[in-house]
Each structure stands twice: as C-alpha cells, then as structure tokens.
BAVO-998419 format. One record per residue (C-alpha): residue number from 1; x, y, z. Coordinates in steps of 0.1 Angstrom, whole numbers, plus 2048, in hexadecimal, padded with zeros to 3 digits. Example, Ala and Ser with C-alpha at 12.3 -4.5 7.8 and 13.67 -1.06 7.14 Angstrom:
! BAVO-998419
@k 1 east 87B north 7D3 up 84E
@k 2 east 889 north 7F5 up 847
This chain:
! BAVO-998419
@k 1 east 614 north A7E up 70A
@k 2 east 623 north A5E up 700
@k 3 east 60A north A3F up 6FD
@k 4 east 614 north A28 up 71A
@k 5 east 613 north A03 up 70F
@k 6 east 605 north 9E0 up 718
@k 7 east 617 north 9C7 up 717
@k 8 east 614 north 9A0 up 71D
@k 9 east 632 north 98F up 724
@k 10 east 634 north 969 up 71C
@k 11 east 64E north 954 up 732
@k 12 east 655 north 935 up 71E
@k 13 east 667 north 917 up 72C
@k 14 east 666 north 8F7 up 719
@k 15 east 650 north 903 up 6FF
@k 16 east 633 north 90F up 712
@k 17 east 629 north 92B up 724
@k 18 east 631 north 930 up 74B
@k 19 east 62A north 947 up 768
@k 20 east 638 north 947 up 78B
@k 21 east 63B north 959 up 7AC
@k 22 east 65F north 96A up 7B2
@k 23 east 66C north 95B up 796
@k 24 east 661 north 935 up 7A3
@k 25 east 649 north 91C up 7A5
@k 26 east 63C north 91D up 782
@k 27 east 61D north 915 up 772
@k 28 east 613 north 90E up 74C
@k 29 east 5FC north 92B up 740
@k 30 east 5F7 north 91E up 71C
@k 31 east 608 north 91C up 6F8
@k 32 east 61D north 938 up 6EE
@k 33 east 613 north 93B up 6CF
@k 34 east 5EE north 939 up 6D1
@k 35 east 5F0 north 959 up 6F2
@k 36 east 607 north 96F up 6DB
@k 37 east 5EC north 96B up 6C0
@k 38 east 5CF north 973 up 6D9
@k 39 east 5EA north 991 up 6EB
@k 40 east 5EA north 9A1 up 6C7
@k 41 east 5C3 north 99E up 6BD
@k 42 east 5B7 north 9A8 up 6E2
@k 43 east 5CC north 9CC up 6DF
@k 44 east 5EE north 9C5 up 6EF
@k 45 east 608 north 9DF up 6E3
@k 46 east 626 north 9CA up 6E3
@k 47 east 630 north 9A5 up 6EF
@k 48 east 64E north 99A up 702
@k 49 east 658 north 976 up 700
@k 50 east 674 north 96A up 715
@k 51 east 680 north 94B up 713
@k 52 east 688 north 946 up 73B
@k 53 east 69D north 925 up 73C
@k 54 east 6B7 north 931 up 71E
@k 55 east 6CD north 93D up 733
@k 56 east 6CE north 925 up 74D
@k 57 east 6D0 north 90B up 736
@k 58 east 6EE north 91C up 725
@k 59 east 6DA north 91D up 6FA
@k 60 east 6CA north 937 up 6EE
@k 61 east 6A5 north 940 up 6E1
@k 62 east 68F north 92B up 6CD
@k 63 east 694 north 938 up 6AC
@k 64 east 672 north 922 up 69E
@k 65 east 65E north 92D up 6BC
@k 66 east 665 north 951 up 6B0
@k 67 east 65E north 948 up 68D
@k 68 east 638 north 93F up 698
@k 69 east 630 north 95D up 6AF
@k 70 east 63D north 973 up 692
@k 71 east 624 north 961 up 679
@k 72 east 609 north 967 up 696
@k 73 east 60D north 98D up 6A1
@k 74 east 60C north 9AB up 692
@k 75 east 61A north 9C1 up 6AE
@k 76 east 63E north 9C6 up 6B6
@k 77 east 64C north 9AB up 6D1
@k 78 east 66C north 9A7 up 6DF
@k 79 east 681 north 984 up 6E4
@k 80 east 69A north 97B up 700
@k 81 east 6AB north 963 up 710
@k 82 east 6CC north 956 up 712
@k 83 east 6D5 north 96F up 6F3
@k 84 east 6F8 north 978 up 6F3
@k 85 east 706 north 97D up 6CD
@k 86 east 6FE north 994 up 6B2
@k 87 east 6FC north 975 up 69C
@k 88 east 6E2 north 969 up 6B3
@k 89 east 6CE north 988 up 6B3
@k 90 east 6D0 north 987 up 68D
@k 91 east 6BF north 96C up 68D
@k 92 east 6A5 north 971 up 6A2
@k 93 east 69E north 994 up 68F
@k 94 east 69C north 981 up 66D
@k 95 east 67F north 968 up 67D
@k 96 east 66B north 987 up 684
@k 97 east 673 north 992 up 6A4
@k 98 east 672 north 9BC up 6A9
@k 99 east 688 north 9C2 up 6C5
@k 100 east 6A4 north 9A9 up 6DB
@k 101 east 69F north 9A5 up 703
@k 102 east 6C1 north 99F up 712
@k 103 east 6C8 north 99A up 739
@k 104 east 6E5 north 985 up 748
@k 105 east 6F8 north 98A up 726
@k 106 east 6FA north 9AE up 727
@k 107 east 706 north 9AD up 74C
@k 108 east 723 north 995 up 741
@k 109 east 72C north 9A7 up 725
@k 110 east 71E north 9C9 up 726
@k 111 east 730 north 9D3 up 703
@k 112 east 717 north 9BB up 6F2
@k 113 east 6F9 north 9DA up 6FB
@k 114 east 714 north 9EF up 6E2
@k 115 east 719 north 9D5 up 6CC
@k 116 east 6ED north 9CC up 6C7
@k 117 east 6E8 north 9EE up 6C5
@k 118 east 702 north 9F9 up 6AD
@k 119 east 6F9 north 9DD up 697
@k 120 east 6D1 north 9DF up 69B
@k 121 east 6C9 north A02 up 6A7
@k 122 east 6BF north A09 up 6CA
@k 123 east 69F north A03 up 6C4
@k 124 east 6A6 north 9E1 up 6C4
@k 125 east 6B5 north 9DD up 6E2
@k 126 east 6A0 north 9D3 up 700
@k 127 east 6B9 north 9D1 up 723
@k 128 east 6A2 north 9C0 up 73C
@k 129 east 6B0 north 9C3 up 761
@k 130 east 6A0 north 9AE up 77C
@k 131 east 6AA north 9B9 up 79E
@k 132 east 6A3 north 9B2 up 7C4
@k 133 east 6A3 north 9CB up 7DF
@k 134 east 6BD north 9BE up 7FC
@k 135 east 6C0 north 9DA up 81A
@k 136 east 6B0 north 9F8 up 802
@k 137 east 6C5 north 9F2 up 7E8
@k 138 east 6BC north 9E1 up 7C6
@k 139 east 6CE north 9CD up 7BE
@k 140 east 6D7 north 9BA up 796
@k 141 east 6CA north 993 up 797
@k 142 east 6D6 north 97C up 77A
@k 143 east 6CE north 95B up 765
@k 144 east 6A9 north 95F up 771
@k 145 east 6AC north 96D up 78E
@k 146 east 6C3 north 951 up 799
@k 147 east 6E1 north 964 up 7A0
@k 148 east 6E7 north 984 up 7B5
@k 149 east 703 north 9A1 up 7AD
@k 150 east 70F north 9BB up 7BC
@k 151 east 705 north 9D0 up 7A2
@k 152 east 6EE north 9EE up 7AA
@k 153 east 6CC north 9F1 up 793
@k 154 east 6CE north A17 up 78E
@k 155 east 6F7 north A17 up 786
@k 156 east 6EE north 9FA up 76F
@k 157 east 6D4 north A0B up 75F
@k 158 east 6E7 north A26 up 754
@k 159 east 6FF north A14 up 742
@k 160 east 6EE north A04 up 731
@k 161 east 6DC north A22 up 722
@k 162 east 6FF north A30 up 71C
@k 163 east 706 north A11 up 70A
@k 164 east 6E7 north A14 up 6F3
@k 165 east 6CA north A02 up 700
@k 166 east 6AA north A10 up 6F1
@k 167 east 695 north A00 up 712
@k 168 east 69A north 9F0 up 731
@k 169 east 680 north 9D7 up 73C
@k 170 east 685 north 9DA up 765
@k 171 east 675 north 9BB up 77C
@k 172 east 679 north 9C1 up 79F
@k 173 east 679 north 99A up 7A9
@k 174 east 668 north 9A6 up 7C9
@k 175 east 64C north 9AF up 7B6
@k 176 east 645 north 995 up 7A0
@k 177 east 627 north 97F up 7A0
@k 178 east 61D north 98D up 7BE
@k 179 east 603 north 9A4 up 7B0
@k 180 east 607 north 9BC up 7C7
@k 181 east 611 north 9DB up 7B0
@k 182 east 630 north 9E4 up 7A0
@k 183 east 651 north 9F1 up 7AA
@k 184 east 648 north A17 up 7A8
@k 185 east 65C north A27 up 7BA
@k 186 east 67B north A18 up 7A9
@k 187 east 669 north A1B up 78A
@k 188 east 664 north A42 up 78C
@k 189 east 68F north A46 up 796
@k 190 east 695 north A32 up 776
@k 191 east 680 north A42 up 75F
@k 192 east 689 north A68 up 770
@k 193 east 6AD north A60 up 76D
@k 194 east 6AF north A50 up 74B
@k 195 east 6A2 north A5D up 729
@k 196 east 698 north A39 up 71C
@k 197 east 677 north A2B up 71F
@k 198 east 671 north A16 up 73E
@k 199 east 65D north 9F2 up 73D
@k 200 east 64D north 9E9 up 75B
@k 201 east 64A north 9C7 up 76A
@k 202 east 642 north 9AF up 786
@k 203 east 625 north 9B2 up 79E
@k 204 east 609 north 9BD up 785
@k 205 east 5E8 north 9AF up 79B
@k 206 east 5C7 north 9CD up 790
@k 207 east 5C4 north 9E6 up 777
@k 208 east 5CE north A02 up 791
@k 209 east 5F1 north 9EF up 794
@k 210 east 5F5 north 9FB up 76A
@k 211 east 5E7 north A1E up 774
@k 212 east 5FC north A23 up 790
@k 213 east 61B north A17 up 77C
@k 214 east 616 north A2D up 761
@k 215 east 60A north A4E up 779
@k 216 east 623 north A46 up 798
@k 217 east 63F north A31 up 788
@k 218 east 641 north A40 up 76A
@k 219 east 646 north A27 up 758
@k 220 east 642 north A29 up 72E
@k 221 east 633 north A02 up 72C
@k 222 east 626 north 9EA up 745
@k 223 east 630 north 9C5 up 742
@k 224 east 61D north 9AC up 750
@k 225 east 614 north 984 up 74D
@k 226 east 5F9 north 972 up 762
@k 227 east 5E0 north 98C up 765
@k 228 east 5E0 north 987 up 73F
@k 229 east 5E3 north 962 up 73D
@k 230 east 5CB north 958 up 756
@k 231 east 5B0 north 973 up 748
@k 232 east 5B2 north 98A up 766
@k 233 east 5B7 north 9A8 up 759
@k 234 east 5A5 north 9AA up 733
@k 235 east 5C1 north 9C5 up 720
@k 236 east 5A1 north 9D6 up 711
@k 237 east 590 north 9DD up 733
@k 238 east 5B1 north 9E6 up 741
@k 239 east 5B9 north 9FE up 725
@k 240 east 595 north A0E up 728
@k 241 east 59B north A14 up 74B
@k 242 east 5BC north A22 up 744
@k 243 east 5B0 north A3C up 72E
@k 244 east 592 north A47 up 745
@k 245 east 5B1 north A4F up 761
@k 246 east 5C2 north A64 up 740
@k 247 east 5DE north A4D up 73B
@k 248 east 5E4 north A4F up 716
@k 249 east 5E2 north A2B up 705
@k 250 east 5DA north A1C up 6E4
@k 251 east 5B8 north A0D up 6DF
C-alpha cells in the first residue's frame, strides 16, 4: 500500500499567510517562510504554497518568496498561482520548487497541461480543480473560486489526466474552512475513475476527517491549512493516530 501524505497548504496573499471560510473572509495565519520551515521539521510530507491573489491580480508567483521556502524545506512542495508559461514554470523550478500548481490557466488554455508536462515530466505537473456543487452536479470554479463554468469536475478531470497531469489537487469550495470533513464521496469517483493520485482538500476539521479521506475518499494525500496553522491538529499526533487505524504513512 502506497503511503498516504500530509500535507500543509500555505495560501499567501500579500506576502503573508492567510486562511478563510469558502474561499473569503481571510485571516493572517503567520510568515510563510518561518511555517514551511516548521511544516518540514514537524514531519509534513510535502508543502503546497499558492499564491491566491496572482491570478486575480493578472502577475505571476513570487519568484524570491519561492527562493526562501526552498532554502527552508527539505521536502518536496509545490507552487501556484497565476502560472501560465513554460518560461514561467522554468523559473520557478530553478528557485527550487519540485512540482507547479496550475488552476485558471489550465482551464484557459488546456494545451499548456501538454506543454508543462512534455517539457518537465508529469510529475511536475500539479492540476488543482476547485469546484462547487450546484443541483448535484460539480461544477469547475475559476480565479479563486471567483468565477463559475459550465464545466463538469469529473469530465474535467479526465482531461486533464489525458493531457499529462501527474496530480490533481481537488477543493470542493463547499467544503472549505468549514471543518466539517472532506468531499469523499466525490473524492472516491475521482480517484476510482482516474489512475493519478488524488489530493484532497477543503473541510479538514479532526483527525478522523484525514482517516476518513484516506479510507472513504480514497484519496492518495490530504491537504489542509488552519488545523495546521492555528495548532489544531499537531501532524505528529495526527500521523500516529493514522497509523493505529492502518492507514500507511511516513513517520
């Protein structure tokens, strides 16, 4: 059995870490720098740092942000936000970053998943999806969450791992913050229907949430952010806990 992984995600705006509720109302939960550091000493498997205004504000990552959390970590992490070249992603790889997160670009321009993973290897190539359930159908949100398509999150999904996407990083926007658990049942369709590994996020709230991910959903990691931050959930304890359920993890 595959070891499932832990992994904090850091949502940076302006420099600093935030956290919100359904993609909103956002709080500052600390330097990212200093949390990756912490993340990577306190047994976190992988990071993922996403730069959540990029988009919106039409530039791409922080390339001397990147730089820092590389000189920081020794685990793999993943970057995104508002990425939308090769060039770009170059760059990015060259200040130490492992893998590329890429969202609203991929949806625009869906031969740019060929293009990364052509260039860099699939296993390079992170497609994050966040979607929103309207009338029992999920639905692809873009720019954030900001702005709705018509596009369906399971024929999406499969594109992109025709395209060559080595991971998809799904947030169900209903989910998120809330704490209440993770998307599971979409979760489980996605990871029985595709043969890439699934990421988990939005609604992470107790270490059962993680269990039930990994046992239910069947999901390959589980990404979450203010259960971290804040100090809720210690990775250790939750890891422990993990293993007593005989959920295979790295400790």
């Amino acid at each position: 059995m595959l070891t499932k992984r832990i992994v904090p995600c850091l949502d940076i705006k302006n420099g600093r870490t935030v956290k919100g509720v359904n993609f909103v109302n956002l709080i500052d939960a600390g330097d990212p720098v200093v949390l990756a550091k912490q993340y990577a000493e306190l047994g976190a498997d992988e990071l993922v740092f996403l730069d959540i205004a990029a988009t919106l504000e039409n530039r791409g990552t922080t390339l001397d942000m990147v730089l820092k959390v590389a000189e920081q970590v020794n685990i793999p992490f993943t970057v995104g936000g508002g990425i939308s070249s090769v060039e770009h992603v170059d760059k990015l790889l060259k200040c130490g970053a492992d893998k590329v997160s890429i969202n609203s670009s991929a949806v625009k321009r869906p031969d740019l998943i060929n293009e990364l993973a052509d260039k860099f290897g699939s296993q390079c190539v992170v497609v994050a999806i966040d979607a929103k359930q309207i009338d029992g159908e999920w639905f692809v949100h873009l720019a954030g969450g900001t702005i709705p398509t018509d596009i369906k999150l399971f024929d999406w999904a499969k594109e992109v791992e025709k395209r060559g996407a080595g991971e998809i990083l799904f947030t169900s926007m209903d989910h998120d913050g809330t704490k209440a658990g993770f998307a599971n049942e979409a979760l489980a369709y996605l990871s029985e229907t595709l043969n890439i590994p699934i990421i988990a996020s939005g609604g992470a709230g107790s270490i059962q949430h993680f269990a039930d991910t990994f046992t239910k959903g069947k999901s390959d990691a589980a990404l979450a952010a203010s259960v971290f931050h804040f100090g809720e959930i210690p990775i250790i304890e939750l890891k422990e806990e993990l293993k007593k359920q005989n959920i295979s993890v790295r400790l």
